[in-house]
C-alpha positions in Angstrom: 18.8 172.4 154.2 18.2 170.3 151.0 16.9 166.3 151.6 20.3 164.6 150.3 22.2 163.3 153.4 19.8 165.9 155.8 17.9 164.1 158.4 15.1 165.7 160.1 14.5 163.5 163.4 11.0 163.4 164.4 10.9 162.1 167.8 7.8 161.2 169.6 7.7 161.6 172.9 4.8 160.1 175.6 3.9 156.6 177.5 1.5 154.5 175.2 0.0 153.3 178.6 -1.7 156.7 179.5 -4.8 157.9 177.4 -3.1 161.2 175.5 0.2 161.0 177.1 0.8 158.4 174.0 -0.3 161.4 171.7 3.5 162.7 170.7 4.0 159.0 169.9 0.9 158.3 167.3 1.9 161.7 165.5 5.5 160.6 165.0 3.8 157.1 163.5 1.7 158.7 161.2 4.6 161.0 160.1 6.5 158.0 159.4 4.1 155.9 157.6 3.1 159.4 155.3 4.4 159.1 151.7 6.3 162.3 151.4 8.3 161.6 154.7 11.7 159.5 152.9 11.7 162.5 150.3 11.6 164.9 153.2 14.5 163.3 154.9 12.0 162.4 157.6 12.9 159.9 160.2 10.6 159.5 162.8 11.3 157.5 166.1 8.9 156.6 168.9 10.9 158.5 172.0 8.9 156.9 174.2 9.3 158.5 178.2 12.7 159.6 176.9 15.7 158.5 178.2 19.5 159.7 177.6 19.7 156.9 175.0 18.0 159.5 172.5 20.7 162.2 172.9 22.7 160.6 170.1 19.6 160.7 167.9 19.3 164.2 168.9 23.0 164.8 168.1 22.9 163.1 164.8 19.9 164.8 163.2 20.3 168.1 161.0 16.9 169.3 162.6 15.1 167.6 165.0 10.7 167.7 165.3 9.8 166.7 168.9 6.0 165.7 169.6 4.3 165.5 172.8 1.3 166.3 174.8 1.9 169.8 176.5 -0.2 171.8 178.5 -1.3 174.8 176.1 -4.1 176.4 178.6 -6.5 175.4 175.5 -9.4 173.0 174.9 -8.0 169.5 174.7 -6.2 168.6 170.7 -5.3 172.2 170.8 -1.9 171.8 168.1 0.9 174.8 168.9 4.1 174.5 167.1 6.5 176.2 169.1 9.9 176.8 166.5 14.0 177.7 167.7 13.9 179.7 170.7 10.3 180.1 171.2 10.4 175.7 171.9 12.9 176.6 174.1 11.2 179.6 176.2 8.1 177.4 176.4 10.4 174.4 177.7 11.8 176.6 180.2 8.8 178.1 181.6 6.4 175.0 182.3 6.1 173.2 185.4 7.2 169.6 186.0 8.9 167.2 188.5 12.1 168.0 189.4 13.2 164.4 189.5 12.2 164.5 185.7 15.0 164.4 183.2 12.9 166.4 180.3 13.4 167.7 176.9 14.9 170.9 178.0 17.7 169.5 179.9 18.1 166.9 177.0 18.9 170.1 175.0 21.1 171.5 177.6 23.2 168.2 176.9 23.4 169.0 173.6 24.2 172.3 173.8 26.9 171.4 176.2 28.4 169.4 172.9 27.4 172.1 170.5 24.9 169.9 168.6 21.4 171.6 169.3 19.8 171.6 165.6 19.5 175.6 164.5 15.8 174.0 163.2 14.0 173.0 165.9 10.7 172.4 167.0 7.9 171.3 169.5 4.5 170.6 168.0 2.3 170.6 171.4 -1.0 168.9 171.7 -2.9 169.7 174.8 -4.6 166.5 176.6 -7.7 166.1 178.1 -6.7 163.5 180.6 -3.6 161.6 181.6 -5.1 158.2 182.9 -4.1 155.0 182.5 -5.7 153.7 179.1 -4.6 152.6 176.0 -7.2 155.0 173.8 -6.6 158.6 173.3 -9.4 160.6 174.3 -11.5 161.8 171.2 -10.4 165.5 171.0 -6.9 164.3 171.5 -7.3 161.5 168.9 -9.0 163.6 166.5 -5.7 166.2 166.2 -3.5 163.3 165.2 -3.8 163.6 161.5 -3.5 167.6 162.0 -0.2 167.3 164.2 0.9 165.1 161.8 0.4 167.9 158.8 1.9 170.2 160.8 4.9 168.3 161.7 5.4 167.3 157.6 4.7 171.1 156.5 7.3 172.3 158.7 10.0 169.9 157.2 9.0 170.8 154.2 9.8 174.7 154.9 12.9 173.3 156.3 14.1 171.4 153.1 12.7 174.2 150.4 
């Protein structure tokens, strides 16, 4: 991938209502406001709780960066960047509602239209707690600039 017309979407995910469920969201802010993300083809958008509105982001972008908190079985502002198929075994295999409409059936859309980026990623922070609040813990707070190196590293491997 070189930076020309390449777009690497990093998308944010999390509710900025909920202590460090808003974690996927502040990484994807300070990836965007970093000074090497326009020459990296960087652009990153706050995905919020996600809705079927991102898919054509999704769709759109070369490669695609998603951010959120994710339960790792770690101490809390554990960082694991999970890359191709290994973000999509780990998507696979955690529990959640089954009313949700997550990230992994978000790809299944995609892949349904034969648009899943070959370079993907999910950079996973795990939270300490998921309570209402509008401050991130201070574990969880504390692996925002780290996320946020990993996220930009990454695109730069992608771009050479």
């Amino acid at each position: 991938m070189t930076t020309g017309n390449a777009t690497i979407l990093v998308l944010g995910l999390g509710n900025i209502l909920l202590t460090d469920e808003q974690v996927g969201v502040r990484v994807a802010e300070a990836v965007g406001a970093a000074p090497e993300a326009g020459s990296l083809g960087i652009r990153a958008l706050d995905g919020g709780t996600m809705g079927l509105s991102l898919l054509v982001e999704m769709e759109e972008a070369d490669a695609m960066v998603v951010v959120d908190a994710a339960y790792l079985n770690a101490e809390p502002g554990r960082i694991e960047v999970f890359e191709g198929v290994a973000m999509d075994s780990f998507l696979r295999t955690r529990g959640r509602n089954p009313h949700d409409i997550g990230l992994d059936d978000m790809l299944d859309g995609l892949r349904l239209r034969g648009a899943v980026p070959e370079r993907r990623a999910l950079v996973g922070i795990q939270p300490e707690n998921l309570r209402v609040g509008e401050a991130m813990t201070p574990a969880v707070a504390a692996a925002v600039p780290q996320a946020a190196r990993a996220v930009l590293d990454l695109a730069a491997r992608w771009v050479g």
